[in-house]
VOKE-596977 format. One line per field, with one value per residue (C-alpha): x, y, z; residue number from 0; residue in one letter. Coordinates in Angstrom, 1 decimal. Example, Ala and Ser with C-alpha at 12.3 -4.5 7.8 and 13.67 -1.06 7.14 Angstrom:
c1 <- 12.3_13.7;
c2 <- -4.5_-1.1;
c3 <- 7.8_7.1;
k <- 0_1;
r <- a_s;
END
This chain:
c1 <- 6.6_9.8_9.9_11.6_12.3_13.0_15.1_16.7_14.5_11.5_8.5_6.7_7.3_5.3_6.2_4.5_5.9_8.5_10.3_11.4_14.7_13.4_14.0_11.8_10.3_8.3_8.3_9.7_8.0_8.2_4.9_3.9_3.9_2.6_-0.6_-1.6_-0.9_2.4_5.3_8.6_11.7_11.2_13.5_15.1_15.4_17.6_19.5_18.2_18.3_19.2_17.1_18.5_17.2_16.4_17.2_20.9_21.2_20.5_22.3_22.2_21.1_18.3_15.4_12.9_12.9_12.0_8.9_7.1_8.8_5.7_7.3_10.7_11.1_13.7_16.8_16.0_14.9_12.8_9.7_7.7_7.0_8.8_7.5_9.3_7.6_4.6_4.4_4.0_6.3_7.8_10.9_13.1_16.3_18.6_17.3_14.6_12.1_11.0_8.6_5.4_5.0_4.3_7.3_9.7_11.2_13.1_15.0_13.5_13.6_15.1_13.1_12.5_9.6_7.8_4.7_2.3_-0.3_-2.5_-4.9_-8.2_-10.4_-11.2_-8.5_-10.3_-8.6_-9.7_-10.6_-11.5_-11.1_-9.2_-9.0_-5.2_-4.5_-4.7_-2.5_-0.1_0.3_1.2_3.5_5.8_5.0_8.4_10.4_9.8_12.4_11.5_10.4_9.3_6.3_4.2_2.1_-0.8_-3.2_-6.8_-9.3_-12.2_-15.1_-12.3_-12.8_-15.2_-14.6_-11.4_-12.1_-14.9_-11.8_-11.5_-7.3_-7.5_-9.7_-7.9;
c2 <- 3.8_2.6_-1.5_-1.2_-4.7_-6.7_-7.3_-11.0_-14.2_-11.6_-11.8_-8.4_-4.7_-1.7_2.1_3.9_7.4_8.9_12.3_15.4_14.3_10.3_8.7_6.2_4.2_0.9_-2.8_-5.7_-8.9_-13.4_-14.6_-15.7_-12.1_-11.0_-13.2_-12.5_-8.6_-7.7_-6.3_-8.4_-5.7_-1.5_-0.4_2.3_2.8_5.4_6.5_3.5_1.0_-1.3_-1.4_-1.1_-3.1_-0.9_-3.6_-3.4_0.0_-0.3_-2.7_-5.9_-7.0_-4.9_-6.4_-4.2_-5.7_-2.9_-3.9_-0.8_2.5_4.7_8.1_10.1_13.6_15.7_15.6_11.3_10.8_8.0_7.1_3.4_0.5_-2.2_-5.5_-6.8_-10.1_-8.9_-5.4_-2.6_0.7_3.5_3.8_6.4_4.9_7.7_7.0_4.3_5.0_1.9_2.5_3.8_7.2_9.3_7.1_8.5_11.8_13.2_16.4_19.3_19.7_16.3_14.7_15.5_13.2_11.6_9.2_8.9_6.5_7.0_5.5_7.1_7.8_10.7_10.2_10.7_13.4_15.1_18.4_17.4_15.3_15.4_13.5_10.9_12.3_15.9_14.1_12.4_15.9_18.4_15.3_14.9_18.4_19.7_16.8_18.3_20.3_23.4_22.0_18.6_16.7_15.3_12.2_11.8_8.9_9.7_7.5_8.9_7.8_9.6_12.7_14.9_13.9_15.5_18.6_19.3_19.9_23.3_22.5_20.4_22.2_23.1;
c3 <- -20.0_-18.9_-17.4_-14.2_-13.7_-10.3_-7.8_-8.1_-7.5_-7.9_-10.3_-10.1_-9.2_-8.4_-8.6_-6.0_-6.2_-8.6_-7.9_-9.9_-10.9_-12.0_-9.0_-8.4_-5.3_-4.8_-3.9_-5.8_-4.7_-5.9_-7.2_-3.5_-1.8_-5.3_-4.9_-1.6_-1.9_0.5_-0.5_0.4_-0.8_-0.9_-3.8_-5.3_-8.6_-10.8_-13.6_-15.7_-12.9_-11.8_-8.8_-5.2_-2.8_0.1_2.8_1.4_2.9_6.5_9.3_8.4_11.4_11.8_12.9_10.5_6.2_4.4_2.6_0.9_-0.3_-1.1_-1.3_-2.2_-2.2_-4.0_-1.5_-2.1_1.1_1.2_3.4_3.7_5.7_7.4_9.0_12.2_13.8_11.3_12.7_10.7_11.3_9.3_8.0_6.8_4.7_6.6_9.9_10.7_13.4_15.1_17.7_19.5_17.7_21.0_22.3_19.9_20.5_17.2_17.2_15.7_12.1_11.3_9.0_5.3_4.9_7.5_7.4_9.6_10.0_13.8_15.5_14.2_17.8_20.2_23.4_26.7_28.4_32.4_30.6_26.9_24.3_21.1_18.1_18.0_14.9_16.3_19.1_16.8_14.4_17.5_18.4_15.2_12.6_14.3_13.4_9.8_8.0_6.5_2.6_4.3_3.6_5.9_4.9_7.4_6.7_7.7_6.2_3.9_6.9_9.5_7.6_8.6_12.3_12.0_10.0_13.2_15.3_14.8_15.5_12.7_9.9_6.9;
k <- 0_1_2_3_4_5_6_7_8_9_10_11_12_13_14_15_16_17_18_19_20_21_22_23_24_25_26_27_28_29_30_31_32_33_34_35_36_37_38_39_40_41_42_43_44_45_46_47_48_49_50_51_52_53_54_55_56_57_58_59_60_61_62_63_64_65_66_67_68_69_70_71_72_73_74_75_76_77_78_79_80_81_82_83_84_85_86_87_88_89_90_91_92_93_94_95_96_97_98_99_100_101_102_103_104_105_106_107_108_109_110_111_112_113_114_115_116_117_118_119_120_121_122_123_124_125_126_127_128_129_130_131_132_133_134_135_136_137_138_139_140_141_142_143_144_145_146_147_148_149_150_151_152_153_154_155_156_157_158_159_160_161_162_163_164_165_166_167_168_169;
r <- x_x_x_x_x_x_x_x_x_x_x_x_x_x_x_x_x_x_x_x_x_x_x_x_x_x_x_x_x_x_x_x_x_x_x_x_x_x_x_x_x_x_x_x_x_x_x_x_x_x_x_x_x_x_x_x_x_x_x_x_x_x_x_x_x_x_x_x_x_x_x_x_x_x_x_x_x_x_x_x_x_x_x_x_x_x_x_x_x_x_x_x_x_x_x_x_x_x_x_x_x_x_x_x_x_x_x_x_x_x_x_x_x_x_x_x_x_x_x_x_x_x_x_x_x_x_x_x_x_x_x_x_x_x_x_x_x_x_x_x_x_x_x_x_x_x_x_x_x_x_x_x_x_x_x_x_x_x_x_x_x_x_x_x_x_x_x_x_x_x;
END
């Protein structure tokens, strides 16, 4: 096991995900986001630290503080969550995407790693219905480059509704 440490003025750390060549990902928090469970700063961690702020890598005056960084993949592109005026999004260190997911329109094959979190409901459509995270894939699986990962958060009670759409069974 290796300590990590913190980012300055912060009390506690968490790894969430840690690539093939060491890097590592997480959120480095003070004792009062620490208590109440929210991340405050997404790092980056590697070659025996110290950590990197992630929040020190984009425009500083974006509107978006990078809070989580829950996954990496081996190019070190980096995927997590941001909170502007206490709204949730996802971010990508290389390019953040702020916005309405069906909003955004990416070109093909840009993303190494994207996560996705939808809406978890049928849409009510003229001919049928589909479930939003049917609607949210066929939206944003092109964005992926070839290798990418896609991270698409269903919860465990979402489940079976979505492995009934035949578009969706795995």
């Amino acid at each position: 096991m290796i300590d990590l440490g913190t980012l300055p003025e912060d009390s506690s750390s968490n790894a969430y995900y840690v690539n093939s060549r060491g890097q590592v990902v997480g959120t480095s928090e003070d004792r009062q986001h620490m208590l109440i469970g929210v991340g405050e700063h997404a790092f980056l961690w590697e070659d025996n630290g110290p950590m990197v702020d992630l929040n020190t890598l984009i425009p500083a005056d974006s509107s978006l503080q990078l809070t989580y960084a829950v996954a990496i993949n081996d190019r070190g592109e980096i995927a997590g969550f941001g909170v502007p005026s206490r709204r949730t999004t996802a971010a990508v260190v290389d390019e953040i995407i702020h916005g309405d997911c069906l909003n955004v329109h990416c070109p093909v094959e840009s993303c190494g790693l994207a996560f996705l979190n939808p809406p978890y409901d049928w849409t009510a459509g003229e001919i049928r219905s589909e479930r939003t995270e049917r609607v949210f894939l066929a939206h944003t699986y092109r964005w992926l480059k070839t290798g990418g990962v896609l991270v698409l958060v269903v919860p465990a009670v979402h489940v079976r509704e979505c492995g009934e759409d035949p578009c969706l069974a795995v």
